[in-house]
N, C-alpha and C positions, 0 to 999 in steps of 0.2 A: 842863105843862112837858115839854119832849123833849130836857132835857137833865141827865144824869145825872152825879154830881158824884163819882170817882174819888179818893177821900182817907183818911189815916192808912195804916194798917197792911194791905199784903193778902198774910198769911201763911196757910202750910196750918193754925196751929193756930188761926185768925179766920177764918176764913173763912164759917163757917157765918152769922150777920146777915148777910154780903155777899151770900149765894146768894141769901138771900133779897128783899133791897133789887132784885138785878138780876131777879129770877123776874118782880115787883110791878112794875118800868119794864117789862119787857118784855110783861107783859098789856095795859099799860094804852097802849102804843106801837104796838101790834100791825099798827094802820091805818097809822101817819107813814111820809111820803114821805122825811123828812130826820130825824135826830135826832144828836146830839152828845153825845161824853163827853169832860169835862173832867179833866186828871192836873194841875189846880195846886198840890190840896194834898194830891198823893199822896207820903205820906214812905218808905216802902219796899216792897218787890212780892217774889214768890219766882217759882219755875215755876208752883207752883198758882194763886197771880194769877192768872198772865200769862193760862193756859189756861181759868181762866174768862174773863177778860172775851175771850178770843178766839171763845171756842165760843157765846159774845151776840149776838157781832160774825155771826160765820155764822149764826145763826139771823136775823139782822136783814135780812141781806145776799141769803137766803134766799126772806122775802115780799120782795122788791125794795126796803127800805128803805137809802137810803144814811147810812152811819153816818161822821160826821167828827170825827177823831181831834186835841183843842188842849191845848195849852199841858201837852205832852208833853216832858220832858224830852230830851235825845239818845242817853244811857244804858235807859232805859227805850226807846224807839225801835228801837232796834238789838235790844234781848231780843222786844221784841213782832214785828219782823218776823222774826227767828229763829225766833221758834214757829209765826206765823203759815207759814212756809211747811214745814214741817213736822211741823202738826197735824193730825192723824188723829182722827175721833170717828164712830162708828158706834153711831146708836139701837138700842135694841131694838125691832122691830117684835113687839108682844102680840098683835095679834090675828090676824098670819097664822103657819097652823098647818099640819105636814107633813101632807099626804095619806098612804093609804095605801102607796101606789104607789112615792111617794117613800121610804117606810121601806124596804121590801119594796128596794130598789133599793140604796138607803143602805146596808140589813145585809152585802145580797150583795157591794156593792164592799169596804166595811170587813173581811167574812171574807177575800174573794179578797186582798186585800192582806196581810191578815195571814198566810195561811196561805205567801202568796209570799216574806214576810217570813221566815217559818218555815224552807222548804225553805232561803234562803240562809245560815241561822244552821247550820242541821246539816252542809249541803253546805262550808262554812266550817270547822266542828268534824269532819269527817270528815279533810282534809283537814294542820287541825294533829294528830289523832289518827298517819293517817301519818308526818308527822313524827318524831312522837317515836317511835314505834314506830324509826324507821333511824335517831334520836342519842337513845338510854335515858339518855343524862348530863343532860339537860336534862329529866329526869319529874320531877317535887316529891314524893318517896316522900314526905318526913313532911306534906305535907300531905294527900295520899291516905291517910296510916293516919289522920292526925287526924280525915279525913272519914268514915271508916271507922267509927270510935269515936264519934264522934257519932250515926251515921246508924243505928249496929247495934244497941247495948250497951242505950241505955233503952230500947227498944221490944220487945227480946223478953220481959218479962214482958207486957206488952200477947199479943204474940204467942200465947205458950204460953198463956195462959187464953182467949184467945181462938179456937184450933184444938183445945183442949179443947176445951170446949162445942160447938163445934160436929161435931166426931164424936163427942162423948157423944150430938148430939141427932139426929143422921144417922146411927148405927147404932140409938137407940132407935126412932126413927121406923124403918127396913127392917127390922127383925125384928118387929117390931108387925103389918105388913101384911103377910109371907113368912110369920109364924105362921099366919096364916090358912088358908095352903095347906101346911103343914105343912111349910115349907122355909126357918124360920126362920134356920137354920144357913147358909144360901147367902147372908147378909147379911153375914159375915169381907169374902170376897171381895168381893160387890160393893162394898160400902164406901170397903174401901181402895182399891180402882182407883178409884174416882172422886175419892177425896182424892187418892191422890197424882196424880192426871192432870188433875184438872181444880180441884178445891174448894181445898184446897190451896194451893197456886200461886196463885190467885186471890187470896183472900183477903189472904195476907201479900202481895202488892203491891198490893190497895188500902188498906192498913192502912200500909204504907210511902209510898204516893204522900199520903192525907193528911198526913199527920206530915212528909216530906222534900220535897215536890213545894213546901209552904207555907211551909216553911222558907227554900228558898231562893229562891224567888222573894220573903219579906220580907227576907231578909239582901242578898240584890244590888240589889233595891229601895231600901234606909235605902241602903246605900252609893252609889248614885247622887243621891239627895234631899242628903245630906251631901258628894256631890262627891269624895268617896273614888276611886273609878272616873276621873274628869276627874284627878284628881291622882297618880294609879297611868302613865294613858295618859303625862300631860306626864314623869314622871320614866323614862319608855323603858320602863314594862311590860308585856307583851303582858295584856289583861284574860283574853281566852282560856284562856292557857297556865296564868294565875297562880287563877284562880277558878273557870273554868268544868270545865275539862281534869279536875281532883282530886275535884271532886266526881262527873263522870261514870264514873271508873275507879270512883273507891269505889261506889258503887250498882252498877256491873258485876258487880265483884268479891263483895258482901255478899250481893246475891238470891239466889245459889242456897244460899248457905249459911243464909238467911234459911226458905229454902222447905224445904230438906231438915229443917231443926229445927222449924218447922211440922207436916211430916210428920210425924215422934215426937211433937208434942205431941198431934197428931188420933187417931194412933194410940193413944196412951196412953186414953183419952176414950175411944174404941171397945173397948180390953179390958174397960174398968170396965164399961164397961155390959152387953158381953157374958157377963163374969163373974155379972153378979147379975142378972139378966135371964133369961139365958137355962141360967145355970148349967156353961158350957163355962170350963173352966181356962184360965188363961193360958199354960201350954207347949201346949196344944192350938191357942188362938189361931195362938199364932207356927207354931205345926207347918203351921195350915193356910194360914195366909201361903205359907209357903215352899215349900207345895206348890201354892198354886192363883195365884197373884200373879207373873207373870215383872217382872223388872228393867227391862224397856224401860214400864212404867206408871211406875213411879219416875223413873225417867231422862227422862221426859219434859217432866213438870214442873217437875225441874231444869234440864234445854234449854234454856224458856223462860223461866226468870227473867232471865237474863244482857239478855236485849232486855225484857225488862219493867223491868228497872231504867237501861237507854239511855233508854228512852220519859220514865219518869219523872225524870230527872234533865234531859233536854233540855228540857222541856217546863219545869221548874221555871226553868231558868235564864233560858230566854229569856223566859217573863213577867218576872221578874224586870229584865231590861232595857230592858224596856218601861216601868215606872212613871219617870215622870216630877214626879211632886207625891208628899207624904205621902197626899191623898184618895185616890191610883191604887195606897197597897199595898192595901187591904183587897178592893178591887174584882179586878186580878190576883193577886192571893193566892186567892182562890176561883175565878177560871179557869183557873190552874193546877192545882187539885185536880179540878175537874169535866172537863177537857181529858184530866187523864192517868186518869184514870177510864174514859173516853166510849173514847179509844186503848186502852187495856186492853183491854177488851172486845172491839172489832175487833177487834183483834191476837190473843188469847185465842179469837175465836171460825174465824179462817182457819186459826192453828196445829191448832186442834182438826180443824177438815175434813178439811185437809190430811193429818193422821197419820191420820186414818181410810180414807181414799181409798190412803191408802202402807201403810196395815195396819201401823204402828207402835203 
């Protein structure tokens, strides 16, 4: 029989027997030249109907079977040719599978985009940056300090235990090895010039880009998923000025003072150990600080936080307005962290040439 009987109910929550009634006509029809579906005792249909028995209809239509449509109501008529001409269904093909080449091609257009995506986000935020810089009536101080307080306050115990230890274990490690040649003592200096110039600085801003890069690229993310953003735009507020702007001053603002207090905790870390280790007092430490240590090592690693915490606040934000689904915070919430990471380092490693090449 090649004629299929359309009746009772074809709702989205019935619909499962129907899939399967049409699956079993259409195996078994596969070859007919003509076949027929009957609507005489179809008592009601929704869109999910409609679009199966349409997407039958194109597969019938498909092997060149002609399918003729009776004893169709004229309400139902009119919904069928409504879908029908506005029904889109694209298979999944399984078994073709991207080549190499194609990947390799795919990665490079989807980076170039993005990163083109990138440049117009900053060039954009540079831009309102000026701005406010020539009308300061319109800066959000309390959202800047609110950003501030957030971004600063928990993280420095993170910080100080964590710039301890690691100049507790970078002056024990150089006086260990400079003991050998009897110039133990020449690890003060080295030490500190390399915290405050380079270890330092490093450290607390990847220690701040984890923690605030992930933050905000999940906080501007939920609020896009939630439509917050779509609802900020429609009621006349710049997203920019009102979300993006406060968060980048505050990270401006906090890095250096994030790094400078870094430095005292590395510092602190490197007396203790020279103290028992090596047996040299702490007014001796500072003594020889202040004799062999100039201020432009210090000052330098201060320089650069102010752009280490641009990088990682831009970098945070604009992932963050890229997620478009709940699935896309977790996935941009990590390429935010590994992005302002990857930027660090370059950035960290050109300033570093550069002041060598300039003798700073």
């Amino acid at each position: 029989m090649n004629i299929f009987k359309i009746e009772g109910q074809w709702k989205y929550f019935n619909l499962e027997p129907k899939i399967k009634e049409l699956k079993e006509f259409y195996k078994k029809n596969l070859n007919s030249k003509t076949l027929t579906l009957d609507f005489k005792n179809l008592e009601d249909i929704d869109s999910s109907g409609i679009v199966l028995i349409i997407r039958y209809i194109k597969l019938f239509e498909k092997n060149s079977t002609t399918v003729e449509i009776i004893n169709i109501s004229s309400i139902h008529n009119k919904m069928l040719e409504l879908y029908k001409t506005n029904y889109v269904h694209k298979e999944k093909d399984k078994d073709t599978k991207e080549n190499f080449f194609e990947k390799v091609g795919k990665e490079i257009y989807d980076s170039y985009d993005s990163f083109k995506g990138f440049l117009y986000f900053v060039g954009k935020l540079s831009v309102y940056l000026f701005y406010l810089i020539s009308h300061p009536k319109k800066i959000r101080f309390k959202a800047i300090i609110n950003q501030i307080e957030i971004a600063a306050i928990p993280i420095l115990p993170i910080i100080a235990l964590a710039l301890f230890l690691v100049g507790f274990v970078t002056a024990y490690q150089g006086s260990d090895q400079l003991n050998k040649f009897g110039a133990a003592i020449i690890v003060i200096e080295m030490s500190t010039m390399s915290m405050f110039r380079e270890i330092a600085p490093f450290i607390a801003a990847v220690i701040i880009a984890g923690r605030s890069a992930s933050s905000y690229t999940a906080q501007i993310g939920t609020m896009r998923i939630t439509e917050e953003i779509s609802a900020m735009r429609t009621m006349g507020f710049d997203i920019d000025i009102f979300l993006i702007i406060p968060r980048v001053i505050a990270l401006i603002i906090i890095l250096p003072l994030i790094v400078f207090f870094a430095d005292m905790a590395s510092l602190v870390g490197e007396m203790i150990i020279v103290k028992y280790h090596l047996g040299i007092s702490y007014s001796q430490f500072v003594d020889r600080i202040y004799e062999y240590v100039e201020i432009r090592h210090i000052l330098l690693g201060i320089l650069k936080a102010p752009l280490f915490g641009l990088l990682i606040a831009v970098i945070g934000c604009y992932r963050g307005l890229q997620v478009k689904s709940g699935t896309d915070i977790g996935k941009y919430t990590t390429k935010a962290v590994v992005d302002s990471i990857f930027w660090l380092i370059v950035v960290n490693a050109i300033i570093s040439l550069l002041s060598i090449q300039l003798g700073f």
